[in-house]
Steps between C-alpha positions, in 0.01 A plus 500: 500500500697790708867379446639596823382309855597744739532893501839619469447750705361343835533110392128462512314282310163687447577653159248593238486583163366882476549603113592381132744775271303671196618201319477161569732301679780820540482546838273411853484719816493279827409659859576355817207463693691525851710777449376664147775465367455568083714366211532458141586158368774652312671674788843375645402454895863389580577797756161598668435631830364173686192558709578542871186360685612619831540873367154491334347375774646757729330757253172350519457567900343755635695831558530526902586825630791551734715203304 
C-alpha cells in the first residue's frame, strides 16, 4: 500500500510505487505519473516547488515564431 494519496508535488493522485531500498522495508521511491515528480519515502516534502499546470502546459506548445 503507497502511504501517501496524492503527490506532493502536483496534488495528483496517480502515484506508483517504482523501487524497494537494498534492504527491506528502509525506504520506497514513488513517481508521479502526471508530472514525474520522484521521491523517497524518507524525504521531508514540507517545502517543495508545487507543480504549476499552467506553466507546463505553456511549455508543451509548439514554439511559434514571431511571439
Amino acid at each position: 500500500m503507497i502511504p501517501w494519496s496524492k503527490c506532493p508535488r502536483c496534488d495528483d493522485n496517480s502515484i506508483e510505487k517504482v523501487a524497494d531500498s537494498p534492504k527491506r522495508g528502509v525506504w520506497e521511491v514513488y513517481r508521479c505519473i502526471r508530472c514525474n515528480y520522484v521521491w523517497r519515502s524518507t524525504e521531508n516534502l514540507e517545502g517543495i516547488h508545487k507543480f504549476d499546470a499552467a506553466l507546463a502546459e505553456r511549455a508543451q506548445r509548439p514554439f511559434r515564431e514571431g511571439m
